[in-house]
C-alpha positions, -999 to 999 in steps of 0.1 A, spaced: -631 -481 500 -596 -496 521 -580 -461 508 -594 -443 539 -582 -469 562 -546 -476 547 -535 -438 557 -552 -441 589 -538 -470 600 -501 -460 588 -504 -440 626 -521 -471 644 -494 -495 659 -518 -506 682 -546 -535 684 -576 -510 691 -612 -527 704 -636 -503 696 -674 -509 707 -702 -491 687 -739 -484 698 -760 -483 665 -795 -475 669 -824 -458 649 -860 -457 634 -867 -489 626 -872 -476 590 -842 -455 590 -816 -483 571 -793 -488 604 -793 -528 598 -786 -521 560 -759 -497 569 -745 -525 593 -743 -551 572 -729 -526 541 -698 -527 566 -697 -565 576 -703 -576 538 -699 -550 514 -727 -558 501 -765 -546 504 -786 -568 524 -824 -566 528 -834 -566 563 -863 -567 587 -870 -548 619 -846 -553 641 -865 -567 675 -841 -573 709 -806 -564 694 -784 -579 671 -744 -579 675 -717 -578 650 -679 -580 649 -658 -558 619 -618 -562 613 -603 -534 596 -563 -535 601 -552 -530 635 -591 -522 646 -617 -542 656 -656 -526 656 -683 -546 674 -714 -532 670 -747 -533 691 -776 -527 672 -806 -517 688 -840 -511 676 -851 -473 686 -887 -481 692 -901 -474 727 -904 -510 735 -864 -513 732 -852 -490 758 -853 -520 782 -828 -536 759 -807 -503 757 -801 -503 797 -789 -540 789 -765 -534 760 -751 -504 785 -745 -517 812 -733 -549 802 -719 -548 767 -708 -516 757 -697 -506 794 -665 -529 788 -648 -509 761 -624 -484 767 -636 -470 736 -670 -461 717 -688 -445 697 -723 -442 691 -744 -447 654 -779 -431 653 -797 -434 620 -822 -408 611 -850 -413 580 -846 -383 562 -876 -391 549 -894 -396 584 -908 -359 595 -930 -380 619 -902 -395 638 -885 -362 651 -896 -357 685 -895 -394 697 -860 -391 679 -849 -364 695 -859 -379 726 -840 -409 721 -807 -392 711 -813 -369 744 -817 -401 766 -788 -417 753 -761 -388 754 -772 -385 794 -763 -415 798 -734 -422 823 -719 -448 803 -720 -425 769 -707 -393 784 -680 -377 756 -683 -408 735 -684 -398 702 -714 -392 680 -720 -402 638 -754 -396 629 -762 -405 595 -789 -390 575 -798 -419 557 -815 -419 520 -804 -390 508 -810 -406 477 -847 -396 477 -863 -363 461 -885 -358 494 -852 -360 518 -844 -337 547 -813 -322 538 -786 -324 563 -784 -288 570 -823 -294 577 -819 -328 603 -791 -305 617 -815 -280 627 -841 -304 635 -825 -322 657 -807 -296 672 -773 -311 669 -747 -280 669 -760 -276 702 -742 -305 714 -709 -301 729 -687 -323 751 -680 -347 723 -668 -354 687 -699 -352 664 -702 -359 627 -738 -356 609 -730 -376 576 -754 -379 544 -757 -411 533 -774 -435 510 -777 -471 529 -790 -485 491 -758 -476 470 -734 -474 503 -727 -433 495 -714 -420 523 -711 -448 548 -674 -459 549 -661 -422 555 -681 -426 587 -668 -457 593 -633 -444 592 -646 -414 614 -655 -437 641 -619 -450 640 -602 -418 646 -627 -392 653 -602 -365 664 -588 -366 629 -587 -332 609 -588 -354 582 -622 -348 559 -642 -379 563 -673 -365 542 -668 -374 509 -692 -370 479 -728 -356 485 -751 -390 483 -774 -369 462 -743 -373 432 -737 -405 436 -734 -428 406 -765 -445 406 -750 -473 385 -730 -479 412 -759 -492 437 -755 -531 450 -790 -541 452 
């Protein structure tokens, strides 16, 4: 899992602060993923209400992320986390976990990415979107949540849509490493989640 981040930091000679915007469905597994990355481990969660912060030390980088639920009655908190958290880092990135399970959940989605990438505060910030539970028989492909969610039709900023299984942790740390460098022509993808080892899964 460090194997990523040893080459990367090998051309980081730098402290870097680097704060992270996570939001989602509040089924899609953004909380699991979160805590897959502060713990290693998987941790059952509930629905994240308000907005819940978290600091990650990899190397020479420091993540702190803001995790904010994606429902309707959170966007008040979103203006918060904004204008008063994420606004102070030179750099960013934004997390936005999709269900690819959720078929209901695409339009108020797509809605809340939109919102967000309009903001003034978010403009050329980078962009992982992980298409969670890939696991699953009845998953949207990513090729599919591409589509869906019109995502190639965003330009102005690094994007990476990532398949990913929050349960067993496929696909997650290649993101992670994204995030720290995503200007890298270096292939952060990894395995397809869908060939994961099952034996492998932490909880």
């Amino acid at each position: 899992m460090g194997g990523v981040f040893t080459r990367l930091l090998q051309t980081v000679s730098w402290k870097q602060k680097i704060g992270v915007l996570m939001t989602g469905d509040a089924e899609s597994g953004k909380t699991t993923i979160l805590y897959h990355w502060v713990s290693g481990t998987c941790v059952t969660t509930s629905h994240t209400v308000g907005s819940n912060m978290e600091t990650l030390e990899r190397g020479d980088i420091t993540f702190t992320f803001f995790d904010v639920g994606g429902e309707q009655r959170s966007r008040p908190v979103f203006q918060k986390t904004l204008c008063t958290n994420l606004v102070k880092y030179k750099k960013k990135g934004i997390v936005f976990v999709i269900d690819s399970c959720d078929r209901q959940w695409i339009k108020e989605a797509k809605d809340l990415l939109k919102d967000l990438l309009e903001s003034d505060v978010l403009q050329n910030v980078p962009l992982l979107v992980y298409a969670n539970k890939q696991d699953r028989s009845d998953a949207m492909s990513v090729e599919d949540i591409t589509e869906a969610f019109e995502l190639d039709s965003i330009k102005g900023r690094p994007l990476l849509v990532q398949g990913c299984c929050a349960l067993t942790g496929s696909g997650i740390e290649g993101g992670l490493a994204w995030l720290a460098d995503p200007n890298s022509s270096q292939d952060f993808k990894g395995l397809d989640p869908k060939d994961a080892d099952q034996g492998e899964q932490m909880c």
